[in-house]
N, CA, C and O atoms as a MOPAC input file, in Angstrom:
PM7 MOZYME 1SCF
protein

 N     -1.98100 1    -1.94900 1     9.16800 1
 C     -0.68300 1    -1.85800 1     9.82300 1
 C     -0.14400 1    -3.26100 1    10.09600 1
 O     -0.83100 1    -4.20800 1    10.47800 1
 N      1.31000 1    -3.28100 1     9.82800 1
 C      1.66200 1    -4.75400 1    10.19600 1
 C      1.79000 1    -4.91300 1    11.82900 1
 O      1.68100 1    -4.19900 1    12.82600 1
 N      2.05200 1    -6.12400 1    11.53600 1
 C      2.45900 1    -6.73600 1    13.03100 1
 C      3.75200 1    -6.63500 1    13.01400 1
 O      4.44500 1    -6.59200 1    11.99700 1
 N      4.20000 1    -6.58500 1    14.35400 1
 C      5.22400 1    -6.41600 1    14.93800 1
 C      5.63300 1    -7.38400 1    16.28700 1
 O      4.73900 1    -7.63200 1    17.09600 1
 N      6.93300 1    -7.89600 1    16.49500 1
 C      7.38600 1    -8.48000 1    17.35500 1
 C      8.53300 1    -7.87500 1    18.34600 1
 O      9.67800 1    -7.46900 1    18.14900 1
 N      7.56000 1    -8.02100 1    19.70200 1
 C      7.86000 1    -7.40200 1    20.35800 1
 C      9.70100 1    -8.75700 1    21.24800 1
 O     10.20700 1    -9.81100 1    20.86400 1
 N      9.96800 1    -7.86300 1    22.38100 1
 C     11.43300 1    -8.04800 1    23.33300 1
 C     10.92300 1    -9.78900 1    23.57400 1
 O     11.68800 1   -10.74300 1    23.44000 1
 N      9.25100 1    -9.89500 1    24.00700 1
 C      8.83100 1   -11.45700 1    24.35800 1
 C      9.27500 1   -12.58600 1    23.79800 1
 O      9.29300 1   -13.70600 1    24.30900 1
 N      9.53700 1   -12.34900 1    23.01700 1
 C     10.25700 1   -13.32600 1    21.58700 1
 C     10.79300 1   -14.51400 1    22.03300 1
 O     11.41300 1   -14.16900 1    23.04000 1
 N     10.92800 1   -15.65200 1    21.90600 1
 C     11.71700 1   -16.50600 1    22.52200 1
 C     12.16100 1   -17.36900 1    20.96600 1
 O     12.69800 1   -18.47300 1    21.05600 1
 N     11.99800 1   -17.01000 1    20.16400 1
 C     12.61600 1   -17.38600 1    19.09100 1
 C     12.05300 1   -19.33800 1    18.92800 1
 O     12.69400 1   -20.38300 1    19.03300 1
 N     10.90700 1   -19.10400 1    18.70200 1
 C     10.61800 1   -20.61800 1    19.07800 1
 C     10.08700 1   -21.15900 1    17.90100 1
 O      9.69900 1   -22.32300 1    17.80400 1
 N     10.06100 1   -20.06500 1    16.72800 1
 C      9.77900 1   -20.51300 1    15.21000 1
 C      8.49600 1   -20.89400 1    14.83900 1
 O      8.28900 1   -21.37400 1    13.72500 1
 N      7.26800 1   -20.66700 1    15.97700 1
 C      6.11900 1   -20.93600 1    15.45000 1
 C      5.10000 1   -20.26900 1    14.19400 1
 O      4.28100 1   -20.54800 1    13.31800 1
 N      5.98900 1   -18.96900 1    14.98500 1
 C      4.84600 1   -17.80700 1    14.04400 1
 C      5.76300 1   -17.86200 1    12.02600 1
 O      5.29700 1   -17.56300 1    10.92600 1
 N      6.71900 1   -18.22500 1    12.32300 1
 C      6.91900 1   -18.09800 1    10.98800 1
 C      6.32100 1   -19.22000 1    10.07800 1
 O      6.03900 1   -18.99300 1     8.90100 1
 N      6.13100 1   -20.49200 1    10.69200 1
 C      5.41800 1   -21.46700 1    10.29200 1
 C      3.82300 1   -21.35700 1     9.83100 1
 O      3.19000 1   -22.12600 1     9.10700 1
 N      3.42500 1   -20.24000 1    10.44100 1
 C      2.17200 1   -19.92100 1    10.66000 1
 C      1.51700 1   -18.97000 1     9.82800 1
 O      0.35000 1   -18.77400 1     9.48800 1
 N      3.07000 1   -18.22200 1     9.51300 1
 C      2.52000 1   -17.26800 1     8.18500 1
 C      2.38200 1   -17.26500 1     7.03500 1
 O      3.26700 1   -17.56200 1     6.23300 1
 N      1.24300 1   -16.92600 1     6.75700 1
 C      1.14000 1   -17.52300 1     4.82600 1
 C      1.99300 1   -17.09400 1     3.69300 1
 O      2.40800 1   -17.85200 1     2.81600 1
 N      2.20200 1   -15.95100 1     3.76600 1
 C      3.12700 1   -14.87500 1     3.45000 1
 C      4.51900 1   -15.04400 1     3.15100 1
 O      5.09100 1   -14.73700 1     2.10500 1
 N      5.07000 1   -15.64100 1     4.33000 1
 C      6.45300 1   -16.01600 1     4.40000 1
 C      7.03300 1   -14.11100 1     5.21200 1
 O      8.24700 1   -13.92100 1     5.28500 1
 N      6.42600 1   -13.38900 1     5.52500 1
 C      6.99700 1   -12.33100 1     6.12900 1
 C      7.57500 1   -12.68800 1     7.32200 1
 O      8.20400 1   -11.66700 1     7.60000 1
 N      7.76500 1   -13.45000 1     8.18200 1
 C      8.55700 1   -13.38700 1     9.18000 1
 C      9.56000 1   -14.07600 1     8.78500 1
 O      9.42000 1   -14.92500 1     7.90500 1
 N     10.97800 1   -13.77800 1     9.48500 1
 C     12.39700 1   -13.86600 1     9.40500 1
 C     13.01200 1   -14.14800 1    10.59100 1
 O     12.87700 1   -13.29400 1    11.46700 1
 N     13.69900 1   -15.19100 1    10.86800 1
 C     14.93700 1   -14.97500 1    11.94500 1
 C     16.20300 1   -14.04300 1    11.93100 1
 O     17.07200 1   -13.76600 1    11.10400 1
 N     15.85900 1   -13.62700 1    13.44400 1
 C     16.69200 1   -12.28400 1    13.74900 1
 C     17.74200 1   -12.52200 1    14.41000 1
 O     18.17700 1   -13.67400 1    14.41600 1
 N     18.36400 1   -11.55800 1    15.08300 1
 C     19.49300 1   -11.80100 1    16.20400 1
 C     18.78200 1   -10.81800 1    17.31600 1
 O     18.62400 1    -9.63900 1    16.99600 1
 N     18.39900 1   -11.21600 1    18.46700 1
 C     18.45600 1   -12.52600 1    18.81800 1
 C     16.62800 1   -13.04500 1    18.55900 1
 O     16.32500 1   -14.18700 1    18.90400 1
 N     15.69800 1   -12.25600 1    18.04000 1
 C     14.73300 1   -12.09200 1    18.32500 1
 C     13.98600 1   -12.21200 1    16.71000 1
 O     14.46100 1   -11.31600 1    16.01200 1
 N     12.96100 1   -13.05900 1    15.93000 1
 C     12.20400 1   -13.11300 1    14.89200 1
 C     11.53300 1   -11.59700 1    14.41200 1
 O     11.25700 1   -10.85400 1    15.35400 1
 N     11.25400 1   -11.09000 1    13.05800 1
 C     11.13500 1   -10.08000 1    12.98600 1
 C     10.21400 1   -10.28900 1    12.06400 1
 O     10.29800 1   -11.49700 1    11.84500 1
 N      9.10600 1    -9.70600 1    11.16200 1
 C      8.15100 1    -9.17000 1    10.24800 1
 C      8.58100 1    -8.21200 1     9.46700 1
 O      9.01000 1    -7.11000 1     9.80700 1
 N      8.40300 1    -8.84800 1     7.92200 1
 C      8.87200 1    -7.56300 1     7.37900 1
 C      7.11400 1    -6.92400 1     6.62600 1
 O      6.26800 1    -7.54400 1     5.98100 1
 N      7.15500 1    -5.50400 1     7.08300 1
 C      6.03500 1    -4.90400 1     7.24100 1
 C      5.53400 1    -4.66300 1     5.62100 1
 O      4.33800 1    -4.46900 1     5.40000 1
 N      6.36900 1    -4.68400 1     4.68400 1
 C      6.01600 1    -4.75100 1     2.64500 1
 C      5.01500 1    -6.36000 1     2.81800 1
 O      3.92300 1    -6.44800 1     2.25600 1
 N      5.54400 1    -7.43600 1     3.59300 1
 C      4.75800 1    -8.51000 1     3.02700 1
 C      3.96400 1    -9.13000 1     3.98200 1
 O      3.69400 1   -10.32900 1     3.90600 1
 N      3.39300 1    -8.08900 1     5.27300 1
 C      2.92500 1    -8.88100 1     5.90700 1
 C      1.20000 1    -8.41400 1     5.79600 1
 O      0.74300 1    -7.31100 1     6.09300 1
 N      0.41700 1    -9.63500 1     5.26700 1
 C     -1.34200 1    -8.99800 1     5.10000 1
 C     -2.32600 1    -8.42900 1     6.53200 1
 O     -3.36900 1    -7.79000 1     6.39800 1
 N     -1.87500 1    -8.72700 1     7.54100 1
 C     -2.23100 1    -8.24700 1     8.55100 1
 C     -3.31500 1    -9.57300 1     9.36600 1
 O     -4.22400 1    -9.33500 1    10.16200 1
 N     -2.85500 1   -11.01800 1     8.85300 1
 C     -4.32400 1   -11.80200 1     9.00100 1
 C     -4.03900 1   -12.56800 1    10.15600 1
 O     -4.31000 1   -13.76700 1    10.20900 1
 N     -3.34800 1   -11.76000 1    11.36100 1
 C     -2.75900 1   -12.12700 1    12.77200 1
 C     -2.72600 1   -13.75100 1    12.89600 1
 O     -3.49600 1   -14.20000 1    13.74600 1
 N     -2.10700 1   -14.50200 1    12.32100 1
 C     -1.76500 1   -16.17300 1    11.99400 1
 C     -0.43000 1   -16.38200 1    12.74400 1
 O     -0.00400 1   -17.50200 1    13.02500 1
 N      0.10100 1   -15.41000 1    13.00000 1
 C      1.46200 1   -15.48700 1    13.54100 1
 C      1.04600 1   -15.15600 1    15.22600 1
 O      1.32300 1   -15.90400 1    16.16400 1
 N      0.39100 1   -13.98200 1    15.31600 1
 C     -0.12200 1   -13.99000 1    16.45400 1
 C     -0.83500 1   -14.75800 1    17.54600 1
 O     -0.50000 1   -14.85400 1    18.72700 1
 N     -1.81200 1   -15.25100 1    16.97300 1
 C     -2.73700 1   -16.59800 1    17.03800 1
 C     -1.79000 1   -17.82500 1    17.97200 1
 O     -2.40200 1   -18.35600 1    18.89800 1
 N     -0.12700 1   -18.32200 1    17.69700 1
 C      0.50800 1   -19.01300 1    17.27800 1
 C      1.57500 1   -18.90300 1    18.38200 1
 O      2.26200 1   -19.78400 1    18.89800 1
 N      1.51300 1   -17.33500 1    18.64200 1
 C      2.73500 1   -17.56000 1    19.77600 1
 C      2.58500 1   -17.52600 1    20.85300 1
 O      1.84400 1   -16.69800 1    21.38300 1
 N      3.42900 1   -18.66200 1    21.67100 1
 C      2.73600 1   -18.65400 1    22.98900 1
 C      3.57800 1   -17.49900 1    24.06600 1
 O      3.64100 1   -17.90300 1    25.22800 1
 N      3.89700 1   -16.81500 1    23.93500 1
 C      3.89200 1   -15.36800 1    24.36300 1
 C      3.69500 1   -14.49800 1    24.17800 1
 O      4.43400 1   -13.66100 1    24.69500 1
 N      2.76900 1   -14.10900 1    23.46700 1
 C      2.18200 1   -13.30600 1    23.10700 1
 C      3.06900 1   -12.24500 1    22.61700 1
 O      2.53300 1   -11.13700 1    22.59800 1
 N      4.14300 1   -12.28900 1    22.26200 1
 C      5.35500 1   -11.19300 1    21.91700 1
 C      5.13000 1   -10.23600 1    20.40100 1
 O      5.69600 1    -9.25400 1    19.92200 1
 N      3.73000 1   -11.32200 1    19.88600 1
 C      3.31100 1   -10.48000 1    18.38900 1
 C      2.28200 1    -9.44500 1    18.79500 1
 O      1.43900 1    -9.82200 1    19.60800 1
 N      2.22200 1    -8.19900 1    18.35500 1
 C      1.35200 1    -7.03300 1    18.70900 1
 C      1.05100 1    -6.51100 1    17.26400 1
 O      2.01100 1    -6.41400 1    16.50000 1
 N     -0.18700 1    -6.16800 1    16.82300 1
 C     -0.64600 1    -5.29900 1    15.87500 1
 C     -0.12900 1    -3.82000 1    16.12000 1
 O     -0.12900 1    -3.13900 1    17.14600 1
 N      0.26100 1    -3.58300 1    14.97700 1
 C      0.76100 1    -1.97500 1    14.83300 1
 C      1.66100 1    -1.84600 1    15.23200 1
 O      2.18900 1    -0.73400 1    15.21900 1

């Protein structure tokens, strides 16, 4: 199951840096995962300091 980004978001661009993948995207107002390309290898999670990334 992919990850998902939760309301915590502060849009601070770490986790997309972080992903190998390139699945995360800037949103309005909030960064998003797209769930086709994301491997599940929580690098984005790891990364944010609010914890706003959640599995599943």
């Amino acid at each position: 199951m992919a990850y998902t980004i939760t309301e915590s978001c502060v849009a601070c661009g770490l986790c997309k840096e972080a992903c190998p993948v390139e699945a995360i995207s800037e949103g309005d107002p909030i960064y998003t995962i797209d769930p086709d390309k994301c491997i599940d290898c929580g690098a984005c999670a790891g990364e944010c300091p609010n914890d706003a990334i959640v599995a599943g």
